[in-house]
C-alpha positions as CSV (number, residue, x, y, z in Angstrom):
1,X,28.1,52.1,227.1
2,X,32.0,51.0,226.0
3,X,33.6,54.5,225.1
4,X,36.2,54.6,222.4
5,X,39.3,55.8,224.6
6,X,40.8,53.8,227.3
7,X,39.3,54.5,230.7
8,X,41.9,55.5,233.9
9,X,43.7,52.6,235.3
10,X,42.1,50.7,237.9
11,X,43.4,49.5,240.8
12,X,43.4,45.8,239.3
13,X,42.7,44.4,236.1
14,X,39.9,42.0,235.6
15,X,41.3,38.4,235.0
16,X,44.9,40.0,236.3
17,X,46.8,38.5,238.6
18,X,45.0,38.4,242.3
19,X,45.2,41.0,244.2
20,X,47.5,43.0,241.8
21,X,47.7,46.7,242.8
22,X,48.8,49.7,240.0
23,X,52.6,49.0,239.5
24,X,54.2,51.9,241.2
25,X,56.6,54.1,238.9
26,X,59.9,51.7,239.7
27,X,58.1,48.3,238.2
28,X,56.5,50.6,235.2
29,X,60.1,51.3,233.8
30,X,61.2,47.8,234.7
31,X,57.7,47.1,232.4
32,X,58.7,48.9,230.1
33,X,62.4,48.2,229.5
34,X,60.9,44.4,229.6
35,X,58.6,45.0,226.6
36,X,61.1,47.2,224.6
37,X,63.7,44.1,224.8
38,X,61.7,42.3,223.8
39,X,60.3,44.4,221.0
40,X,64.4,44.6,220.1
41,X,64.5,41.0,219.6
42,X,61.5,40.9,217.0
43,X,62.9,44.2,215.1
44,X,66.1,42.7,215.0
45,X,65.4,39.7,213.2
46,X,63.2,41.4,210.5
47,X,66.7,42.9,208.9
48,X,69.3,40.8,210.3
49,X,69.6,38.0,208.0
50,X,69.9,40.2,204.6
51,X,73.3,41.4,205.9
52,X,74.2,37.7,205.6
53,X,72.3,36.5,202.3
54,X,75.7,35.4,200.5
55,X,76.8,33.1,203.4
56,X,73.8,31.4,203.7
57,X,73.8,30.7,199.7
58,X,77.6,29.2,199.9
59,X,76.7,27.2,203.3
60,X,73.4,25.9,201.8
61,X,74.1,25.2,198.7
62,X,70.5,27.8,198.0
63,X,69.6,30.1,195.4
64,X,68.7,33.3,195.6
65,X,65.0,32.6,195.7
66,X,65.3,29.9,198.6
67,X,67.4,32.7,200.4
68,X,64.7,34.9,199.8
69,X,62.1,33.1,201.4
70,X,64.2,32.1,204.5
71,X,64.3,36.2,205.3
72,X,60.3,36.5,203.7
73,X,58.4,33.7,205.8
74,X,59.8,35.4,209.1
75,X,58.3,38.5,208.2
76,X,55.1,36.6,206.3
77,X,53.8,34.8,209.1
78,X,54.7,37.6,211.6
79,X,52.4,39.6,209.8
80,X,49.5,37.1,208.9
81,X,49.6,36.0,212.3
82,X,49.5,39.9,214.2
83,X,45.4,39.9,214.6
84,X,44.6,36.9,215.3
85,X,47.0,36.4,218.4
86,X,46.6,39.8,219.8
87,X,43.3,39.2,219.9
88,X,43.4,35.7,221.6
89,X,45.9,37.6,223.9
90,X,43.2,39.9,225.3
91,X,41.1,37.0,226.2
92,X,43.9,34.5,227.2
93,X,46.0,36.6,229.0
94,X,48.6,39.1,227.6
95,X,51.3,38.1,230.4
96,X,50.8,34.4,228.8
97,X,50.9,35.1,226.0
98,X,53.9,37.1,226.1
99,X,56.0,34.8,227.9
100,X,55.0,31.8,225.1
101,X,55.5,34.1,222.2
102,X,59.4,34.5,223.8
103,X,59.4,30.9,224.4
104,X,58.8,29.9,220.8
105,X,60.7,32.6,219.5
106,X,63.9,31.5,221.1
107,X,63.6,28.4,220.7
108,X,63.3,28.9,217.0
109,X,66.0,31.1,216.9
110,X,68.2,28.0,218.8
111,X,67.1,25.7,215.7
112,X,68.0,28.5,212.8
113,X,71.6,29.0,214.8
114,X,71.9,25.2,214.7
115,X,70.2,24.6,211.2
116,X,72.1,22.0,208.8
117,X,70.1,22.2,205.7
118,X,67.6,25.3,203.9
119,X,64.7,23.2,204.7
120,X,65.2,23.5,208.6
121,X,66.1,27.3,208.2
122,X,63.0,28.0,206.8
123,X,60.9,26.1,209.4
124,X,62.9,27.7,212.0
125,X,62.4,31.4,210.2
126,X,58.7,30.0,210.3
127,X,58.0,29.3,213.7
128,X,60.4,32.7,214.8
129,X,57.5,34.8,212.6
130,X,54.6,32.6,215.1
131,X,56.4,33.6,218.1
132,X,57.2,37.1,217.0
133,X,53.4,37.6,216.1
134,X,52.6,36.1,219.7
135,X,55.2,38.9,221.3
136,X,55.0,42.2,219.1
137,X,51.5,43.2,219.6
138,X,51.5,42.2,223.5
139,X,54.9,44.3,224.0
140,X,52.4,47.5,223.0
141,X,49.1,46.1,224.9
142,X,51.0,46.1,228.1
143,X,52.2,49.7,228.0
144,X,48.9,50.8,227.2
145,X,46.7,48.5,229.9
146,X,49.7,49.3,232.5
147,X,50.8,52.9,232.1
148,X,48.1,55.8,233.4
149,X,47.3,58.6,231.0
150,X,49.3,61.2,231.9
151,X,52.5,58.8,231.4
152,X,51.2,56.4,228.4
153,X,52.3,59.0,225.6
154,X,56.0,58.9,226.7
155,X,56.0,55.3,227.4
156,X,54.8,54.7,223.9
157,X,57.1,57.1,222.5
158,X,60.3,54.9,223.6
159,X,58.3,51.9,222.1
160,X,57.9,54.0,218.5
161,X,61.8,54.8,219.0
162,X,62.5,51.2,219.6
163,X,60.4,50.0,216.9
164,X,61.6,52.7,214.5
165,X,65.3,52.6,215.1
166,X,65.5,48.9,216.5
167,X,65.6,48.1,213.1
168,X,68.9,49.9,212.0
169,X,70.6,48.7,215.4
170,X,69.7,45.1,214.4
171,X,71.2,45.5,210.9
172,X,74.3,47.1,212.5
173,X,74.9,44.6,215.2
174,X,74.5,41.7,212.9
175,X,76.9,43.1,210.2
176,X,79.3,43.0,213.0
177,X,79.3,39.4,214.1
178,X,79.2,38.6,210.5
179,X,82.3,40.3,209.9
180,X,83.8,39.2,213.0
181,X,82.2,35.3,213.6
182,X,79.9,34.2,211.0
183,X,76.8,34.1,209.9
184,X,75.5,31.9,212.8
185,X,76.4,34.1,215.2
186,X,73.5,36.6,214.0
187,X,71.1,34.7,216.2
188,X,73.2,35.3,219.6
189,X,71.7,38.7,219.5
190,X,67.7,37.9,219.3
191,X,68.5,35.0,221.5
192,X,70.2,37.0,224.4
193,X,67.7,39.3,223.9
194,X,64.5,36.2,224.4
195,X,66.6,35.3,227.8
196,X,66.4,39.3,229.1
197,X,63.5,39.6,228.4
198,X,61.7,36.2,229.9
199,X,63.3,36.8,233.3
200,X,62.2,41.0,233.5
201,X,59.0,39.9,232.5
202,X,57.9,36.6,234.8
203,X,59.4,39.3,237.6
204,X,57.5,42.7,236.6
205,X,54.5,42.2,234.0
206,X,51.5,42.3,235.2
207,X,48.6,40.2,233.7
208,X,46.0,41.3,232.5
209,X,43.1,40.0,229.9
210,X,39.5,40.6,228.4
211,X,36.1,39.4,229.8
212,X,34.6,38.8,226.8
213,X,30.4,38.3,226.2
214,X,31.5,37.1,222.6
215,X,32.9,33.7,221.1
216,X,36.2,34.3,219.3
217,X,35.5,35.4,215.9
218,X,37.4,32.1,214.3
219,X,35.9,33.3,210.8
220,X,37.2,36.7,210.8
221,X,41.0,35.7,212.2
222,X,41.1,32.6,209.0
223,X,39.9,35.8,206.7
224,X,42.2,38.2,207.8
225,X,45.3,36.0,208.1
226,X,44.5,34.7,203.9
227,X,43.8,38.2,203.3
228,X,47.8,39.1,204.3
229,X,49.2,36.2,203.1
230,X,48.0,36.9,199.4
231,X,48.7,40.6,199.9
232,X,52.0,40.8,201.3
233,X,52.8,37.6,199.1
234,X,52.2,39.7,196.0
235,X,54.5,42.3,197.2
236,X,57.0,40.2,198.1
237,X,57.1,38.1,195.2
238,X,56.5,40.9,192.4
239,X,59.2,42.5,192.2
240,X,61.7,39.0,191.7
241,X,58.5,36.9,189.8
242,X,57.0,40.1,188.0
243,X,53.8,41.8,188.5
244,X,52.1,39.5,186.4
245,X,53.1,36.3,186.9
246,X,50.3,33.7,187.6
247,X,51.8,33.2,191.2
248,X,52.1,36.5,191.4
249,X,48.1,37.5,190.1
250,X,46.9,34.3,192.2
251,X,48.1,35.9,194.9
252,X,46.9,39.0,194.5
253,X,43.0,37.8,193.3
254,X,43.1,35.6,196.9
255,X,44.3,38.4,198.9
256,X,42.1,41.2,197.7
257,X,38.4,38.6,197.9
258,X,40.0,37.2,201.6
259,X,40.2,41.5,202.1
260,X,36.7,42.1,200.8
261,X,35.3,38.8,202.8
262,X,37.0,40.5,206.2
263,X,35.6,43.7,205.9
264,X,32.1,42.0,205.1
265,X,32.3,39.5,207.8
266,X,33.5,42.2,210.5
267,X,30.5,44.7,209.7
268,X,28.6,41.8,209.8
269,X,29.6,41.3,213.8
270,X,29.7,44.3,214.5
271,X,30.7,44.3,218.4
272,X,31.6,40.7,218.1
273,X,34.1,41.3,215.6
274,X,37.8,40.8,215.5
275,X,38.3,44.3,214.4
276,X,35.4,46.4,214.3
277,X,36.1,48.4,210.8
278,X,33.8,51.0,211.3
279,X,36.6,52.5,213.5
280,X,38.2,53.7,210.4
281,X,35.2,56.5,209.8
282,X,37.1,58.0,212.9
283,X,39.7,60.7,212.1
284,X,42.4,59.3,214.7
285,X,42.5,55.6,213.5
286,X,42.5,56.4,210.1
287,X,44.6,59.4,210.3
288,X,47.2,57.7,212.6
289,X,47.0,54.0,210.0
290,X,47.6,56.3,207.2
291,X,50.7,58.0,208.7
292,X,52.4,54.6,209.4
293,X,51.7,53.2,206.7
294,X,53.2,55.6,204.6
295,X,56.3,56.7,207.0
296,X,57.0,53.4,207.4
297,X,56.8,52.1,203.5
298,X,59.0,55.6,202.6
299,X,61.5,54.3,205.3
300,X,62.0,50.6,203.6
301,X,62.1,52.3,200.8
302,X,64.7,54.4,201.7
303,X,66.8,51.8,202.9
304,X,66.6,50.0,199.6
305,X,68.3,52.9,198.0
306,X,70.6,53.4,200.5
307,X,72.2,50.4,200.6
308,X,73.2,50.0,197.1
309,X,74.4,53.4,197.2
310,X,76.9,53.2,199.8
311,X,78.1,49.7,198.9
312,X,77.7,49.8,195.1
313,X,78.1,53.4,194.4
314,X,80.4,54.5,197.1
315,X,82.4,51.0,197.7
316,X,81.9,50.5,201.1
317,X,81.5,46.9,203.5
318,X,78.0,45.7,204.8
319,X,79.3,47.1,208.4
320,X,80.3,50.8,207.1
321,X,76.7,50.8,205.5
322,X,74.9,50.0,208.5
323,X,77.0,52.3,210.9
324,X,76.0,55.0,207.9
325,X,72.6,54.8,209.6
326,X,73.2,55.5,212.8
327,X,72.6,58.7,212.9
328,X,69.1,58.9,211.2
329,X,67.8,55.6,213.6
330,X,69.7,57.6,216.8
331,X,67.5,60.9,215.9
332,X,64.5,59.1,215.2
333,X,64.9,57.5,218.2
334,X,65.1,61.1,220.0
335,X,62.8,62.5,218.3
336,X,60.2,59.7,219.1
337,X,60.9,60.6,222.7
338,X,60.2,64.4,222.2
339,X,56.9,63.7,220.2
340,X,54.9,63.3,223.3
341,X,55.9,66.3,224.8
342,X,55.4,68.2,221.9
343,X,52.0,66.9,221.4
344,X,50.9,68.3,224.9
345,X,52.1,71.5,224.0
346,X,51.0,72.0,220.2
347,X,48.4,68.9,219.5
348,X,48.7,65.2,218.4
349,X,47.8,66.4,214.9
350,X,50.1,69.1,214.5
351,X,52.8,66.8,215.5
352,X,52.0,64.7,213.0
353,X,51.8,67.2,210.5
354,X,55.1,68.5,211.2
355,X,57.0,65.0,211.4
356,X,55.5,64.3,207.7
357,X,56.6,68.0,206.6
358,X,60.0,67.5,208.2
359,X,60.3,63.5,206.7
360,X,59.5,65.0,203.3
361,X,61.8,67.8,203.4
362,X,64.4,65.1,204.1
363,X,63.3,62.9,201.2
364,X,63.7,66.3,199.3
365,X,67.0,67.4,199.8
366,X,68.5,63.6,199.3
367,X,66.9,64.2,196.2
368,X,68.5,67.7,195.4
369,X,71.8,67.0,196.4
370,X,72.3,63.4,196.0
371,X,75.9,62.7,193.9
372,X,78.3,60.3,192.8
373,X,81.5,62.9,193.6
374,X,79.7,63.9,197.0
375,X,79.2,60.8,198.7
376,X,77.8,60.4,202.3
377,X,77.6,63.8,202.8
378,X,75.7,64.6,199.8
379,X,72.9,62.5,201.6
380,X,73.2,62.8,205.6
381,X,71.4,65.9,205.7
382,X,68.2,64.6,204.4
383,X,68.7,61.2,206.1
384,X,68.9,63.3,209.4
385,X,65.8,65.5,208.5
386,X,64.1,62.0,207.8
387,X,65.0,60.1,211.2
388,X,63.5,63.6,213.0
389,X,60.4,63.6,211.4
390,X,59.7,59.9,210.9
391,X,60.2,60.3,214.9
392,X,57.8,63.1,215.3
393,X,54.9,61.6,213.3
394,X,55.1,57.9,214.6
395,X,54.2,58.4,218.1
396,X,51.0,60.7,217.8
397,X,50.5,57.9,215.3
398,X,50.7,54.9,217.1
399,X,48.7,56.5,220.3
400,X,45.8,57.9,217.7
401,X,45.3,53.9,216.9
402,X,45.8,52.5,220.8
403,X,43.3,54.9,222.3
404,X,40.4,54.4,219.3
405,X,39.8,50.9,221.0
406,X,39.3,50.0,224.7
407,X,41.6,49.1,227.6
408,X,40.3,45.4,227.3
409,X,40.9,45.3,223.5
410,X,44.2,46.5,223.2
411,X,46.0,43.7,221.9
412,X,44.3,44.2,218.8
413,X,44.9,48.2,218.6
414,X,48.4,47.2,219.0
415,X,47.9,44.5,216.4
416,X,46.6,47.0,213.9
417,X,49.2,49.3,214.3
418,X,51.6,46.8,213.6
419,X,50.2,45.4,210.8
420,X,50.1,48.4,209.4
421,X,53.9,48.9,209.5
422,X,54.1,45.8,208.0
423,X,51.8,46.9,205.2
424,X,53.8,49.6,205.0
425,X,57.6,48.3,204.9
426,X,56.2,45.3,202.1
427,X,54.6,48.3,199.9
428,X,57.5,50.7,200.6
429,X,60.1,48.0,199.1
430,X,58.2,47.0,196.4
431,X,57.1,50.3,194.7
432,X,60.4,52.7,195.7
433,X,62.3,49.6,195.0
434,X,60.4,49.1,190.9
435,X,60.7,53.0,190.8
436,X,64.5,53.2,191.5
437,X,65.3,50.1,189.1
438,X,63.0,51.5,186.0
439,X,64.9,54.9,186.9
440,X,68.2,53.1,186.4
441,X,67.1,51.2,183.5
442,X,66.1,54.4,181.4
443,X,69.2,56.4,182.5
444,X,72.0,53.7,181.9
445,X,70.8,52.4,178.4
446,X,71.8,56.6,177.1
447,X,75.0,56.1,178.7
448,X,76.3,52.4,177.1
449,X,77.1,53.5,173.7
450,X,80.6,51.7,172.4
451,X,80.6,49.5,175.3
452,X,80.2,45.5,174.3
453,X,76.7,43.9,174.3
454,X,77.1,41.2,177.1
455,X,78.4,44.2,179.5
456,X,75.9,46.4,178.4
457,X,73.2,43.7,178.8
458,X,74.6,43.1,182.3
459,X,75.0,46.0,183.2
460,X,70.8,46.9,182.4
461,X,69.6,44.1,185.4
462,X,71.6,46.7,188.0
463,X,74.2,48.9,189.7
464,X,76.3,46.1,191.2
465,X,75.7,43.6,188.1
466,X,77.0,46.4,185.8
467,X,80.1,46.9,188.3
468,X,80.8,43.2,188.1
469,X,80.6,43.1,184.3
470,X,83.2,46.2,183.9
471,X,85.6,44.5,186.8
472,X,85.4,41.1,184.2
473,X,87.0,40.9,180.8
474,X,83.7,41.4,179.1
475,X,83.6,45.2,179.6
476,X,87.5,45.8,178.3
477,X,88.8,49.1,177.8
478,X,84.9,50.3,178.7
479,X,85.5,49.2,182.1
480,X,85.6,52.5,184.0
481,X,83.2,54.3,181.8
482,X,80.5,51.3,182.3
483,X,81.0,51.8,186.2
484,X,80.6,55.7,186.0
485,X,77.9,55.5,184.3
486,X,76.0,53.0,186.1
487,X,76.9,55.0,189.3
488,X,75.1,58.5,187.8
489,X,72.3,56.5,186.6
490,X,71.7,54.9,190.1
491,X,71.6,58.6,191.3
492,X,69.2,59.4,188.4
493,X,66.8,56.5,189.8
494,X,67.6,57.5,193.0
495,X,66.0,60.7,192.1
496,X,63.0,59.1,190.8
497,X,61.9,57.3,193.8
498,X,62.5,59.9,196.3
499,X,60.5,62.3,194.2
500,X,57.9,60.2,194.1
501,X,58.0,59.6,198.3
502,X,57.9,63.5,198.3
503,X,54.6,63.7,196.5
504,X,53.3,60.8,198.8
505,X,54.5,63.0,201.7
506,X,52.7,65.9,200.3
507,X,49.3,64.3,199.8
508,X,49.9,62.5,203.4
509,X,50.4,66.3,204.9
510,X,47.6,67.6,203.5
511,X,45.2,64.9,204.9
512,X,46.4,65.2,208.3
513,X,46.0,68.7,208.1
514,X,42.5,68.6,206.8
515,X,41.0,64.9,209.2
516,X,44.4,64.2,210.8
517,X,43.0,63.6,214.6
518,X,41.5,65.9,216.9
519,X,43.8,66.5,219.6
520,X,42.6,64.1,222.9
521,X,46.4,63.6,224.1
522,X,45.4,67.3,225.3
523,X,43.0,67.0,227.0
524,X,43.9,64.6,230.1
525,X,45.6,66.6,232.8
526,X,49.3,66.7,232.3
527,X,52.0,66.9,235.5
528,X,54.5,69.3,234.4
């Protein structure tokens, strides 16, 4: 009878490549360098183009909503797309697999470097979301089919870091080449990074796939990929359309029956499923889901307040605001590392627990001591408490979803787990995002008494609207006032949403505390 955690590694997978021994310790960190690369190259381009959203509006001739969508659809159909293919590569091969997901990927990132009109960019962004779907979930599935138990925890642990952090690297790098090239040159990294990784990989990944008894559940991958669609769609669109828009409550009424339908359908097939749901009545996939989707959606969050703050509030370039962040993604990065260790020594759940306790104390003190007059500093603290414990919780996390499904189904555990930081991000933005603005809003309209209606109507959509209206002649003699006071009522909304990720924190630490996961990562034998 199949068992729930992945069994020891064999000496060669079934439907591997002939003959194929266990890679010796040398080819698993040439593995696993190969994977993370990759994995850089899909994190990358999640954030890279929003560094660069005003160039693409001149060289396009584009609104805002067109450049929207050309930074949405990546991140759309990488997300609707995450099941499906990690599932087809467990039965197709995941070395295949891989090495056509960087295929389309590159190529895709060839046509977006070369693109002449917004129509092609977004067919390129497109297809760069298909390939990134066909890569992200396999990059996982190969550490944890490839790596033996004793080693899987640290392995994943630099995969967390690079998925964490990768993001913050990407943002950073591409601000540069803006800066210094243009905005064309944002696709050198991703596509440097496609080229690294296709040759490590033909040389050092292994193959490996599933002997399935069952046809491919067709049904439930068309359910699950409407079901995202319509449910990141909504969150997505909401905040620019409003919540209830028709686009926006179409969306939302086909996302949530294509949900219902999935889950039906799924219990329906039971073994044969795409994604057997009754896994969630376990502790560690739900417990380990639940952590990432809330670390992650507090960390997109976070960066939506961060940014205006050090470029609106505190005047500084796209570059300056990405360096800024270096130091939260370098700790959670580190600390991602550590987390395996540390869950040998004091339990997977306990790890957990103490990355969300440490996260939330982070979220805490940017809230206490976040200010106008004290600038960076007023924030790094938190923002390095924050990168620690979003470090520490994410790879207990990510192994309590890996090891709830079977060595031959792991390109769906990995699936899951990234859908669920995509969940997470798309939730994050939207709902930190509508409480910051609704926190500005309330704060600034106290503070525009005696300065002129158009300003002070500008100066309600937004922190950077109202420090364009007092830099125009429409603000006058208010000028300085209007900017002031937009600044301390971006720190009053600031306030708002970070209070409100504490209290998701909280309730987040208290579940894991009460069904957080048993401990299993204690219980194979550990070399010291």
């Amino acid at each position: 009878m199949r068992t729930n955690q992945p069994p020891p590694l064999r000496a060669a997978e079934p439907g591997g490549d002939p003959g194929a021994g266990a890679p010796d310790a040398r080819r698993r960190r040439t593995i696993l360098i190969a994977v993370c690369v990759a994995l850089m190259a899909v994190i990358a381009s999640v954030s890279g183009l929003n560094v660069a959203q005003p160039d693409l509006a001149v060289a396009f001739g584009a609104s805002q909503s067109t450049i929207l969508w050309i930074i949405n659809v990546y991140t759309l159909s990488l997300a609707a797309l995450l099941l499906p293919l990690g599932a087809l590569g467990d039965r197709w091969g995941r070395k295949p697999m891989l090495l056509a997901g960087l295929a389309v990927f590159g190529a895709a990132n060839v046509v977006a470097a070369l693109a002449s009109s917004a129509e092609v960019m977004l067919a390129a962004r497109l297809f760069s979301g298909i390939g990134a779907a066909m890569i992200m979930p396999i990059t996982l599935a190969v550490i944890t089919s490839t790596f033996p138990v004793e080693e899987r925890g640290r392995a994943i642990g630099v995969w967390t870091g690079v998925a964490g952090g990768g993001g913050i690297l990407g943002m950073f790098l591409s601000a540069a080449l803006v800066d210094v090239a243009s905005w064309r040159w944002l696709f050198v990294l991703p596509i440097a990074l496609v080229v690294v990784a296709l040759v490590m990989a033909l040389r050092s990944v292994p193959n490996s796939r599933e002997k399935s008894g069952h046809r491919f559940d067709t049904v439930g991958a068309l359910t699950s990929v409407v079901a995202v669609v319509g449910l990141i769609f909504v969150l997505q669109e909401g905040p620019e359309r409003g919540w209830t828009a028709p686009a926006t409550l179409l969306g939302l009424v086909v996302g949530v029956v294509a949900a219902v339908g999935f889950v039906v359908w799924e219990l329906r097939r039971r073994d044969a499923a795409l994604l057997d749901v009754r896994l969630f009545g376990d502790r560690s996939p739900a417990g380990g889901s639940l952590t990432l989707l809330a670390v992650f959606g507090v960390q997109a969050g976070i960066f939506v307040v961060l940014f205006p703050f050090f470029q609106a509030v505190l005047g500084w370039s796209g570059l300056l605001s990405t360096l800024a962040l270096m130091p939260m993604a370098v700790l959670m990065m580190m600390a991602s590392g550590l987390a395996p260790r540390l869950a040998v020594r004091i339990g997977a759940r306990s790890t957990m627990a103490t990355g969300i306790l440490v996260a939330g104390a982070g979220l805490a003190l940017m809230a206490a001591f976040v200010s106008v007059d004290g600038g960076y500093l007023s924030v790094l603290p938190g923002m390095l408490a924050m990168g620690t414990g979003m470090g520490l919780a994410m790879t207990p996390s990510t192994e309590a979803i890996t090891s709830s499904l079977p060595r031959e189904r792991q390109g769906v555990a990995s699936a899951l787990n990234d859908v669920t930081r995509e969940f997470g991000t798309a939730l994050g933005v939207a709902l930190l995002g509508a409480l910051l603005s609704s926190g500005y809003r309330s704060a600034i309209d106290a503070r525009l008494e005696g300065v002129p209606q158009g300003a002070a109507d500008t100066a309600r959509e937004g922190v950077a609207n109202a420090i364009g209206a007092a830099e125009g002649a429409g603000a006058g003699a208010h000028g300085r006032a209007l900017i002031r006071a937009a600044q301390e009522s971006f720190v009053d909304g600031w306030q708002q949403a970070m209070g409100a990720g504490v209290g998701v924190m909280t309730v987040l630490f208290l579940y894991i505390l009460a069904r957080g996961p048993r401990d299993p990562a204690r219980l194979p034998a550990h070399r010291p």
